[in-house]
N, CA, C and O atoms as a MOPAC input file, in Angstrom:
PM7 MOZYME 1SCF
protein

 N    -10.15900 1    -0.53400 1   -26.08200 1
 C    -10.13600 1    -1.33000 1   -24.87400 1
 C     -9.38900 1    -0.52600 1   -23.81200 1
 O     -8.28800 1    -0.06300 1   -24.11100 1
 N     -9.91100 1    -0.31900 1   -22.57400 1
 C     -9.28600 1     0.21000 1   -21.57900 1
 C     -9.07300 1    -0.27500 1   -20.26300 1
 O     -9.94500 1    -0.99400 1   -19.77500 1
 N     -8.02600 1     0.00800 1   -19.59200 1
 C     -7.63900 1    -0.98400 1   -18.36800 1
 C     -7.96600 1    -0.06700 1   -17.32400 1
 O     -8.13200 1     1.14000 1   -17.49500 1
 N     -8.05300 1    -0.67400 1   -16.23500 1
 C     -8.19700 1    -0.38000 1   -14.86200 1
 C     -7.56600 1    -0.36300 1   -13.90700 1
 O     -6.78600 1    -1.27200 1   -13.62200 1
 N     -7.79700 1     0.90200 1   -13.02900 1
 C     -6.96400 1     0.85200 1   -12.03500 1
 C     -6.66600 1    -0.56800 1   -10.89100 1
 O     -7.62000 1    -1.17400 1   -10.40500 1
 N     -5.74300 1    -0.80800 1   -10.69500 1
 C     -5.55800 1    -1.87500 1    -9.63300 1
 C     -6.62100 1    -1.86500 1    -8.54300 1
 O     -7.27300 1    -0.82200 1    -8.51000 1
 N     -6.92200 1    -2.72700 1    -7.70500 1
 C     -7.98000 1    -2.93600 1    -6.90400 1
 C     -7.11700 1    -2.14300 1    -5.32100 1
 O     -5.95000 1    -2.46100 1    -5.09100 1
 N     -7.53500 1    -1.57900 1    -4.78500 1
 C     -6.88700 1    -1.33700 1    -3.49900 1
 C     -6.91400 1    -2.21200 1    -2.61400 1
 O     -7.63300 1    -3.20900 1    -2.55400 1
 N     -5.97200 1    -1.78200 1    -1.76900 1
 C     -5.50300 1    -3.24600 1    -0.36900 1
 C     -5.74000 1    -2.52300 1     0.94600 1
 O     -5.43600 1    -1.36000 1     1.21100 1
 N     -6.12100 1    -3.09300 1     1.44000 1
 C     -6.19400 1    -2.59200 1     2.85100 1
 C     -5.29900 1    -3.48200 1     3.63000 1
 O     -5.45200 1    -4.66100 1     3.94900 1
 N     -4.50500 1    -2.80300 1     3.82100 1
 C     -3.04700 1    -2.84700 1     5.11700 1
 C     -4.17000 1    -3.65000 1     6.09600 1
 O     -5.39200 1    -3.50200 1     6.09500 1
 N     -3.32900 1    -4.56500 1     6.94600 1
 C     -3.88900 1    -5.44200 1     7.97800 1
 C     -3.09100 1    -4.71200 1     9.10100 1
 O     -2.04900 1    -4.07300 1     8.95500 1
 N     -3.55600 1    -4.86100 1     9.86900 1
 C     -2.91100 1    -3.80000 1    11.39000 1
 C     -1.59700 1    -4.79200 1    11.67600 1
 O     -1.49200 1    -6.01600 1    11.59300 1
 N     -0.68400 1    -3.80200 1    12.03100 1
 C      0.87500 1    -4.22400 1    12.12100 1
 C      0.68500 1    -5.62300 1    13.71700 1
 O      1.62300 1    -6.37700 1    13.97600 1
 N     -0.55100 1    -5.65600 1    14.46400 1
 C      0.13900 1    -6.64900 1    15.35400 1
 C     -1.21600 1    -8.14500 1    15.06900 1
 O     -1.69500 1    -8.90000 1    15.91600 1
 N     -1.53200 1    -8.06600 1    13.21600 1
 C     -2.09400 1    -8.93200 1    13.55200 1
 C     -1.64300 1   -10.30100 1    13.09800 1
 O     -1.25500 1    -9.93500 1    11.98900 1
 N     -1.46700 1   -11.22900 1    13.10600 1
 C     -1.26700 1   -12.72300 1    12.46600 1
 C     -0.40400 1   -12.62600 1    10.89300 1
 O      0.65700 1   -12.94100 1    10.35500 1
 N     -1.44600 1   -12.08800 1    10.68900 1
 C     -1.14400 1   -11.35400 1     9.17100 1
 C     -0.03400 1   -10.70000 1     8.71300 1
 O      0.51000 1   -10.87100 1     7.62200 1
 N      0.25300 1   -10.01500 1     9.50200 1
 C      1.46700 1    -9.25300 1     9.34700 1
 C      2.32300 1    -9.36400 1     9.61000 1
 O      3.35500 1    -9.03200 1     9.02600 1
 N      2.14600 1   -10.01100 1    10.85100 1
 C      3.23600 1   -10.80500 1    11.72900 1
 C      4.36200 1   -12.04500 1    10.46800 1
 O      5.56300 1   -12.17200 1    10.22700 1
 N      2.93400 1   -12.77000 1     9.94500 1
 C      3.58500 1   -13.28300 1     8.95800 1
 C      4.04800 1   -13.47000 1     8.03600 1
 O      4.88700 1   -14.35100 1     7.84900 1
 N      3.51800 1   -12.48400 1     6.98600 1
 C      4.35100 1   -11.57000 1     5.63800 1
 C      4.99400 1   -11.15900 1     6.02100 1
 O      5.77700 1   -11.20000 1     5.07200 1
 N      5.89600 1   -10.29500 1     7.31000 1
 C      6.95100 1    -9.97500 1     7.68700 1
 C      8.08300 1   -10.79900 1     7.85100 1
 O      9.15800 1   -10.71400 1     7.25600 1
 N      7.67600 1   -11.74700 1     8.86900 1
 C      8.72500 1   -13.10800 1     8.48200 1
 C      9.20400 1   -13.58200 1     7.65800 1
 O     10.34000 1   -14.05600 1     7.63000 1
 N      8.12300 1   -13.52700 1     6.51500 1
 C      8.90300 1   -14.20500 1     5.03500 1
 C      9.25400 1   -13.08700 1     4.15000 1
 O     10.01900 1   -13.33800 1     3.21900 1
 N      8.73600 1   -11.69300 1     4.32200 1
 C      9.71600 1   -10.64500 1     3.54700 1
 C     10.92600 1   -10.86400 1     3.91900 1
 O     11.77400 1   -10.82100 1     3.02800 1
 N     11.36800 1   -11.15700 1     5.30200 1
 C     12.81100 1   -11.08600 1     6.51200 1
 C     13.80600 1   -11.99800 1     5.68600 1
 O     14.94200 1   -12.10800 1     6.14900 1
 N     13.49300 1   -12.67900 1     4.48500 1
 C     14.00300 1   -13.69400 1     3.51500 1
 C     13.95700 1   -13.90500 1     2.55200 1
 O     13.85700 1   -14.96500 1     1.93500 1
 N     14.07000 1   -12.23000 1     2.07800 1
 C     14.22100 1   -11.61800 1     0.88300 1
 C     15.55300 1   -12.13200 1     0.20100 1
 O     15.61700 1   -12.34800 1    -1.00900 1
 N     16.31200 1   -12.26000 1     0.82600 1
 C     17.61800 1   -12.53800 1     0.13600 1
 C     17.34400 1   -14.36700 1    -0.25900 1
 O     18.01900 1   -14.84000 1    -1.17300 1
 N     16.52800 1   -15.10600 1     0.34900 1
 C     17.28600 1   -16.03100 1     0.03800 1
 C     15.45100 1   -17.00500 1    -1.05100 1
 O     15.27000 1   -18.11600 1    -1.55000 1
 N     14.55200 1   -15.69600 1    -0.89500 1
 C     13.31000 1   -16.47000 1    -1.46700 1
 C     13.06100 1   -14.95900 1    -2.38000 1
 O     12.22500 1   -14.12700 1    -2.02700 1
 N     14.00600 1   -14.78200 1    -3.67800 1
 C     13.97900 1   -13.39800 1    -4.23600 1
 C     12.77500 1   -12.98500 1    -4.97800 1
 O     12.62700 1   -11.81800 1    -5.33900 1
 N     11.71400 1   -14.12400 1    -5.26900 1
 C     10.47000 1   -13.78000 1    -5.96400 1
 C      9.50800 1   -13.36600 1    -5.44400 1
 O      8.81400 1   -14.22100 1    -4.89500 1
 N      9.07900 1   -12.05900 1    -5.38100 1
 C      7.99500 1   -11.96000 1    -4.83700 1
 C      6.53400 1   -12.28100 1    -4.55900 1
 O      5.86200 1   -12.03000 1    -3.55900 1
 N      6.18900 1   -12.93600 1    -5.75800 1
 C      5.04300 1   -13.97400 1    -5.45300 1
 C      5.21900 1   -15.24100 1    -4.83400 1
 O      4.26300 1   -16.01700 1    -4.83000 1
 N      6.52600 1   -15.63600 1    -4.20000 1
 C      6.91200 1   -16.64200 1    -3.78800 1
 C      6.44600 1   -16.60700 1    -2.38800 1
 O      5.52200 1   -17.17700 1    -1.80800 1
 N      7.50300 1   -15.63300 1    -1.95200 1
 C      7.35100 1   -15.14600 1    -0.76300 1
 C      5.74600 1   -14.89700 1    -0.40700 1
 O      5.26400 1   -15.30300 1     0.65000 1
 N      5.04700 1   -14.25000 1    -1.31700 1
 C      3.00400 1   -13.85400 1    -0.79400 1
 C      2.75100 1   -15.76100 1    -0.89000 1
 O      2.03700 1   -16.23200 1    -0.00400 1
 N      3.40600 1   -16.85500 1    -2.06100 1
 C      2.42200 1   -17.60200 1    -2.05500 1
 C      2.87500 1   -18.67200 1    -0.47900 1
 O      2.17500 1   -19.42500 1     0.19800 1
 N      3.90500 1   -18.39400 1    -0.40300 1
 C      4.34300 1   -19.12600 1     1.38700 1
 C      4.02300 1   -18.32000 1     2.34400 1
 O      4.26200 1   -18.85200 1     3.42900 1
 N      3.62900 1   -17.37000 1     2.43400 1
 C      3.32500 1   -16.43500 1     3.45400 1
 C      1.69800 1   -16.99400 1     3.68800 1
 O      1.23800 1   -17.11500 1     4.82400 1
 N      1.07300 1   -17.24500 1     2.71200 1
 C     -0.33300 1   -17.57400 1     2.55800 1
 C     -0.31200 1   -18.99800 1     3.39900 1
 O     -1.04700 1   -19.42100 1     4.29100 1
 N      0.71200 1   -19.49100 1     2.81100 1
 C      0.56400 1   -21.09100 1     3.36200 1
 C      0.88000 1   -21.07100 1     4.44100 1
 O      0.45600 1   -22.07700 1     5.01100 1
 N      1.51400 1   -20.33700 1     5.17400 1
 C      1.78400 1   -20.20700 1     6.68600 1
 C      0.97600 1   -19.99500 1     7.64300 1
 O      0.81200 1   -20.64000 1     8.67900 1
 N      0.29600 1   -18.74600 1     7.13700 1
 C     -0.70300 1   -18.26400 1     7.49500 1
 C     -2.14000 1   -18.98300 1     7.59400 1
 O     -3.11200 1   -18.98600 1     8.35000 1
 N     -1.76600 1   -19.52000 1     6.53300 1
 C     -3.22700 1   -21.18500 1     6.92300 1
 C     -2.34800 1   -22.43000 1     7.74600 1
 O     -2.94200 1   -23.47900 1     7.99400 1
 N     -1.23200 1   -22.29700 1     8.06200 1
 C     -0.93000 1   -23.16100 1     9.38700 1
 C     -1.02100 1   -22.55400 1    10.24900 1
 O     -1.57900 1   -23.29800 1    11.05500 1
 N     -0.82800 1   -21.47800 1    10.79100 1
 C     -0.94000 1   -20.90500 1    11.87700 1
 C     -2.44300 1   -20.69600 1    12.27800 1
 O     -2.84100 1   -20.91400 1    13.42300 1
 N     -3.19300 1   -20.29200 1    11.33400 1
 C     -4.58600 1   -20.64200 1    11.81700 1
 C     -5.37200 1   -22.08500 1    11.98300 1
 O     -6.57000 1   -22.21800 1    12.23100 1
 N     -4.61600 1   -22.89900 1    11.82800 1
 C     -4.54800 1   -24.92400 1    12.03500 1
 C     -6.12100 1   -24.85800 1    10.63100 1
 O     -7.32300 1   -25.10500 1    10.72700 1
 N     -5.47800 1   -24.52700 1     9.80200 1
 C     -6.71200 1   -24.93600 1     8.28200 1
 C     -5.29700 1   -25.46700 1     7.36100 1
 O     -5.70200 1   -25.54800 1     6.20100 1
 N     -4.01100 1   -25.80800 1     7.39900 1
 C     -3.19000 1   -25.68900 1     6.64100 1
 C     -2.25400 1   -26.91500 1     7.20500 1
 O     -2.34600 1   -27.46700 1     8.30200 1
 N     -1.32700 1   -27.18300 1     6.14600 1
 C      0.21300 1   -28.45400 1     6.46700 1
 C      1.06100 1   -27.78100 1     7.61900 1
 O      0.84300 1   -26.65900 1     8.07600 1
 N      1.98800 1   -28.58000 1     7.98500 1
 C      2.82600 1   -28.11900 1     8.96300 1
 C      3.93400 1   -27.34300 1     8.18500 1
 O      4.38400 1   -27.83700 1     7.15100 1
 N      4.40200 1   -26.10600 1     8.66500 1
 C      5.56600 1   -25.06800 1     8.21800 1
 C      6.45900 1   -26.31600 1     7.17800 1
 O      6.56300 1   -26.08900 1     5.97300 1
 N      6.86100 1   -27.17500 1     7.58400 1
 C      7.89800 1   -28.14100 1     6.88700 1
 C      7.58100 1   -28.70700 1     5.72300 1
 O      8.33700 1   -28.91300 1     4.77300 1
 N      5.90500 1   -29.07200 1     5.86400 1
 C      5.27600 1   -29.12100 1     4.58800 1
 C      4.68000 1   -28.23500 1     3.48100 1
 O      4.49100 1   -28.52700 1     2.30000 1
 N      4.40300 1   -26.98500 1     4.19200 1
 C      3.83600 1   -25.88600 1     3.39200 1
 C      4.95000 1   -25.19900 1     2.45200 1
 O      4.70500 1   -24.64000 1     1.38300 1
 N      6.51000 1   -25.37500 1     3.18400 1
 C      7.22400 1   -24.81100 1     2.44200 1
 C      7.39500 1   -26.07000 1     1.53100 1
 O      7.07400 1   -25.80000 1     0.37300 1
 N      7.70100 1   -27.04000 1     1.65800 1
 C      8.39000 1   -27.86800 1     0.45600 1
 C      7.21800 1   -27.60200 1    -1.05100 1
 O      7.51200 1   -27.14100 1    -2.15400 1
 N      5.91400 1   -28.08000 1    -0.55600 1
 C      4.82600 1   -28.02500 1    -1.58400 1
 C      4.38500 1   -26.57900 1    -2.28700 1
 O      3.47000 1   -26.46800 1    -3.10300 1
 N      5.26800 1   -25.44200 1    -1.77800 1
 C      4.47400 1   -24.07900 1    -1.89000 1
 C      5.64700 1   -23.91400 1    -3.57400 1
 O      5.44800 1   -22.79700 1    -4.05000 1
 N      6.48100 1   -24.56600 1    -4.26100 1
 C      7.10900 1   -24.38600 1    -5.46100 1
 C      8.22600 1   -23.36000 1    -5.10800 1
 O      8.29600 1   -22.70800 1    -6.15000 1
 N      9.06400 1   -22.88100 1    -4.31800 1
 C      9.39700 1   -21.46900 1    -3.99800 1
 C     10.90000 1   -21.99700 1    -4.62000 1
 O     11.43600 1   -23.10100 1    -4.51800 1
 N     11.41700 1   -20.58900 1    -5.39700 1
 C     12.60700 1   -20.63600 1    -5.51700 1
 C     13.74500 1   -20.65700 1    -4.73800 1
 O     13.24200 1   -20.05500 1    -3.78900 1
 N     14.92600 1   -20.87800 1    -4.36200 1
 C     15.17900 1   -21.12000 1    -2.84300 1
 C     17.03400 1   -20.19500 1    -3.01400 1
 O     17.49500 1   -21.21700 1    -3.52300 1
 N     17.71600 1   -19.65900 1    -3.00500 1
 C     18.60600 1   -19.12400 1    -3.15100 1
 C     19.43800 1   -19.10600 1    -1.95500 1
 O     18.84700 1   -18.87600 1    -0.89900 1
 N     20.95300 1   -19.34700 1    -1.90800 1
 C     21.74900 1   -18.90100 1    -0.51300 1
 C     21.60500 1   -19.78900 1     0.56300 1
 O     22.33700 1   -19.76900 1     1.55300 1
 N     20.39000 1   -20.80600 1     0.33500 1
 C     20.77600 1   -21.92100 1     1.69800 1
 C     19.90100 1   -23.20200 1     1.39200 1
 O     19.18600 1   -23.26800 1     0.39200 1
 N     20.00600 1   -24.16400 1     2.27900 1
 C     18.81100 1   -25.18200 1     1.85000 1
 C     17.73100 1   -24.88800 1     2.09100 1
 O     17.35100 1   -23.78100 1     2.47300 1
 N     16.96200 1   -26.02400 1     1.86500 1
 C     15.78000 1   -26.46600 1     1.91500 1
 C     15.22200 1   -26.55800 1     3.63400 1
 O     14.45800 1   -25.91200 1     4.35200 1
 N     16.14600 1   -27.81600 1     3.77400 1
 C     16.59200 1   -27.56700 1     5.70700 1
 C     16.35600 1   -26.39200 1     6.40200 1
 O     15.43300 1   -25.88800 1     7.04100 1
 N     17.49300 1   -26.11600 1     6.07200 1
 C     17.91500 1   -24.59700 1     6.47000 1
 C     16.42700 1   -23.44000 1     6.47100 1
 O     15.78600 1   -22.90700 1     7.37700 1
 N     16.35900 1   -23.42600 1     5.41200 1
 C     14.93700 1   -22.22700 1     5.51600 1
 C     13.91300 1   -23.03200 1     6.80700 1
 O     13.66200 1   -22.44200 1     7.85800 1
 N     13.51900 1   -24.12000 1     6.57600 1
 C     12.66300 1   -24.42700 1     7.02300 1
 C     12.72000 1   -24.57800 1     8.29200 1
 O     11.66600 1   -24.51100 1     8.92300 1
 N     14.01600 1   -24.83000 1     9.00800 1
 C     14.30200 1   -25.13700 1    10.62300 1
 C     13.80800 1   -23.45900 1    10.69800 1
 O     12.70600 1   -23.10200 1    11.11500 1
 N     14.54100 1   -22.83100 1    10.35600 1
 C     14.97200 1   -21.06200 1    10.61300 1
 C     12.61800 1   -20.46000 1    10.57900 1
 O     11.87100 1   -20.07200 1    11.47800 1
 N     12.44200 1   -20.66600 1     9.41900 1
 C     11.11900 1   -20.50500 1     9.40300 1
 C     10.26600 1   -20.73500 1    10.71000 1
 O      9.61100 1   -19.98300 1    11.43200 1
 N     10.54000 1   -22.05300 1    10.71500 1
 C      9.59900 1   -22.69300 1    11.84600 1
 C      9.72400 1   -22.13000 1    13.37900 1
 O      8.80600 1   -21.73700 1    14.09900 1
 N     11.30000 1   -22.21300 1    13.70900 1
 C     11.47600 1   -21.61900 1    14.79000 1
 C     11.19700 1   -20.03900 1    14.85900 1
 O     11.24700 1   -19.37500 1    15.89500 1
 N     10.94600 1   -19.63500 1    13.80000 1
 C     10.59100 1   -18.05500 1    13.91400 1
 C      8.93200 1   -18.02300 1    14.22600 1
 O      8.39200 1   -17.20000 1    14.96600 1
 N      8.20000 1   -19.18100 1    13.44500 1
 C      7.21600 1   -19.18500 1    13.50200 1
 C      6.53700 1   -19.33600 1    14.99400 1
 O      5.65200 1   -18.56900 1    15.37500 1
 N      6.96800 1   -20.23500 1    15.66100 1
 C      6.63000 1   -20.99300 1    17.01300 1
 C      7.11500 1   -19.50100 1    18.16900 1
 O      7.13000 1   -19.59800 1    19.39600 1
 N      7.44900 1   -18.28700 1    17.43100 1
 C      8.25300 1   -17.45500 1    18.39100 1
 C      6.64400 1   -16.38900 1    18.28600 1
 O      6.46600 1   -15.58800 1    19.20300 1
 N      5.79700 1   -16.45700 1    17.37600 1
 C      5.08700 1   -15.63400 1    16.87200 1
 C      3.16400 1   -15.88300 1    17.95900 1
 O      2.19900 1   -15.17300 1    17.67800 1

C-alpha cells in the first residue's frame, strides 16, 4: 500500500477576503492554539463576510474552538471589531 503526496494549495492573493481573513484569526494564535480551529473559524467567517453564513458572534460560539487566555466575550467583541475594519 502506498501513500500520496499531499494535494497542493494555491495561496489566495494577499489582498483578497480570504486572506484578509485567515490572517485575522492566525493574529490569535495565542489564545485559539489549534490549528484546525483557527482554519475551521476562519471558514465560518469567511461565509459571514460573504452574507451565506451566522453573524461573527454566532459563528464563533457554534464553530467548537478551544479558547485559551481570554473569554468567550472577549474574542468575539475583539474578532468582530477587527472584522467590520476589513
Amino acid at each position: 500500500m502506498g501513500t500520496l503526496s499531499p494535494a497542493g494549495v494555491k495561496k489566495a492573493p494577499e489582498d483578497s477576503a480570504e486572506s484578509k481573513i485567515y490572517n485575522l484569526v492566525e493574529s490569535f494564535i495565542d489564545n485559539i492554539p489549534i490549528q484546525n480551529d483557527r482554519y475551521r473559524l476562519a471558514y465560518s467567517l469567511l461565509q459571514t463576510y460573504q452574507g451565506k453564513g451566522d453573524t461573527p458572534d454566532i459563528a464563533i460560539r457554534t464553530s467548537k474552538i478551544k479558547i485559551e487566555k481570554i473569554s468567550m466575550e472577549k474574542l468575539i467583541t475583539d474578532i468582530s471589531e477587527r472584522l467590520k475594519q476589513l
